[in-house]
ChimeraX commands (.cxc) that place a marker at each C-alpha (Angstrom):
marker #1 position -13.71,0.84,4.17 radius 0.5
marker #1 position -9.89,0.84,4.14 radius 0.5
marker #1 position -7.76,-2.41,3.68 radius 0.5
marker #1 position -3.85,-2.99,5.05 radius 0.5
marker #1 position -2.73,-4.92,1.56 radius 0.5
marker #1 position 1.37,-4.22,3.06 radius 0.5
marker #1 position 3.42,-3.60,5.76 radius 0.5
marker #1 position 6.65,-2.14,5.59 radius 0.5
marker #1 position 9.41,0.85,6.02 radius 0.5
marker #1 position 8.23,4.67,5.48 radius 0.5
marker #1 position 10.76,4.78,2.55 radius 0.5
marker #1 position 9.48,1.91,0.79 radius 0.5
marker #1 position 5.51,2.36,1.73 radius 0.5
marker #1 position 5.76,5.60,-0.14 radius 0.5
marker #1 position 7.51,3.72,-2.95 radius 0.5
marker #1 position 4.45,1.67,-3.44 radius 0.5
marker #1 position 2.45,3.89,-3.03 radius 0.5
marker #1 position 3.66,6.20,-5.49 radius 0.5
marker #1 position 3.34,3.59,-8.29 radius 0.5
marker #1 position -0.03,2.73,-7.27 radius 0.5
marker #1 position -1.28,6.23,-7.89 radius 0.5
marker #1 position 0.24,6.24,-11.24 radius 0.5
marker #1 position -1.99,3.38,-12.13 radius 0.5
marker #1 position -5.10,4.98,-10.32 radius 0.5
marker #1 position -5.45,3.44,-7.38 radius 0.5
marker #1 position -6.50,5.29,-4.28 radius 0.5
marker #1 position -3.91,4.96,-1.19 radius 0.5
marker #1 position -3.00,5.70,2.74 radius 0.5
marker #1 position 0.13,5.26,4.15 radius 0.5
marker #1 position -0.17,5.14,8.04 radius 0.5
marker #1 position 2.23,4.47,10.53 radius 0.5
marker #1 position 2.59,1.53,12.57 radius 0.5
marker #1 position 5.35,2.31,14.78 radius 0.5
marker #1 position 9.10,4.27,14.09 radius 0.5
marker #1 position 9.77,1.44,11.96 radius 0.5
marker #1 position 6.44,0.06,10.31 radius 0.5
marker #1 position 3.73,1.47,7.89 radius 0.5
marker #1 position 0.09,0.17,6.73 radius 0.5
marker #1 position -0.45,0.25,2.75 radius 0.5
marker #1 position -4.26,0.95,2.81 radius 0.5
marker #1 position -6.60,0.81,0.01 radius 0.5
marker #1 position -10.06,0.94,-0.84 radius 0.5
marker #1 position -11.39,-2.97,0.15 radius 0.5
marker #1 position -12.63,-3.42,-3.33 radius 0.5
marker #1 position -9.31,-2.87,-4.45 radius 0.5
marker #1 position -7.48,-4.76,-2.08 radius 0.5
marker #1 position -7.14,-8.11,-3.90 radius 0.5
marker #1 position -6.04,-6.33,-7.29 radius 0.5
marker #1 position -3.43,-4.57,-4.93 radius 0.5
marker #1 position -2.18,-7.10,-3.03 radius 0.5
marker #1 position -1.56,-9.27,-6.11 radius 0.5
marker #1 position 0.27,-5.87,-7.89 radius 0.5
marker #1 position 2.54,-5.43,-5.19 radius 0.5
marker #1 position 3.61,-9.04,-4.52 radius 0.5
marker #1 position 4.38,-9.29,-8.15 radius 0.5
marker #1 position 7.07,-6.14,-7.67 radius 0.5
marker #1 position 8.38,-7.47,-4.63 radius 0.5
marker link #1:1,2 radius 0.2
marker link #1:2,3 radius 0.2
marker link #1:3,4 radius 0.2
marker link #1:4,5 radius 0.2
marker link #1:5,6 radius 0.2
marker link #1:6,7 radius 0.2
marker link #1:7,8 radius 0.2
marker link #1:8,9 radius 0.2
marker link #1:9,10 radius 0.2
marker link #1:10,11 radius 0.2
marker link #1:11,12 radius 0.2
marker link #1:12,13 radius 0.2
marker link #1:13,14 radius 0.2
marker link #1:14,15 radius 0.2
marker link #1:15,16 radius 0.2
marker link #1:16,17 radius 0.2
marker link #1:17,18 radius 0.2
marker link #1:18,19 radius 0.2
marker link #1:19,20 radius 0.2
marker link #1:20,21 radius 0.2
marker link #1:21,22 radius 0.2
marker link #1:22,23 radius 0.2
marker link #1:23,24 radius 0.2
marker link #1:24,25 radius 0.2
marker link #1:25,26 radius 0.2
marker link #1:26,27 radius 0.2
marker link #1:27,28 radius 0.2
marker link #1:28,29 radius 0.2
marker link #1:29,30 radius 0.2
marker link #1:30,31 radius 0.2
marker link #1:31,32 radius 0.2
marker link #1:32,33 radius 0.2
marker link #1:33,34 radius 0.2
marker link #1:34,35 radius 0.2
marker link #1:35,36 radius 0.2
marker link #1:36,37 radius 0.2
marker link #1:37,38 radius 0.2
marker link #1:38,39 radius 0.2
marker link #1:39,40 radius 0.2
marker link #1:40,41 radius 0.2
marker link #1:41,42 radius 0.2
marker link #1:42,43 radius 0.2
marker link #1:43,44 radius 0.2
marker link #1:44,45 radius 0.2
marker link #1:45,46 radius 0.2
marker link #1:46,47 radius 0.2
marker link #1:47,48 radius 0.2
marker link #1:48,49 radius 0.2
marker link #1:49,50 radius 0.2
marker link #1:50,51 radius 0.2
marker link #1:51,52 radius 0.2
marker link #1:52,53 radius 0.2
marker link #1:53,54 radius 0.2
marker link #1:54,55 radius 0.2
marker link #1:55,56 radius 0.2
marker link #1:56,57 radius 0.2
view
């Protein structure tokens, strides 16, 4: 099962998720609306995610 970890614009939800592939995670981008995009990851992933990304942002 798939987890939204972020929530943000198309250019910086492929930012993200760019540099979480480089460090082997898996990842979906979906959008939201014109404006808004889901991170998803794998739920036993999520946490180590979620901490990743607040620690770039």
């Amino acid at each position: 099962m798939w987890q939204v970890v972020y929530i943000t614009s198309k250019e910086e939800a492929q930012e993200i998720s760019e540099r979480l592939q480089k460090l082997g995670f898996l990842v979906k981008i979906e959008p939201m609306d014109d404006y808004s995009y889901q991170i998803k990851v794998p739920e036993s992933e999520a946490e180590e995610v979620y901490d990743l990304i607040h620690e770039w942002f």
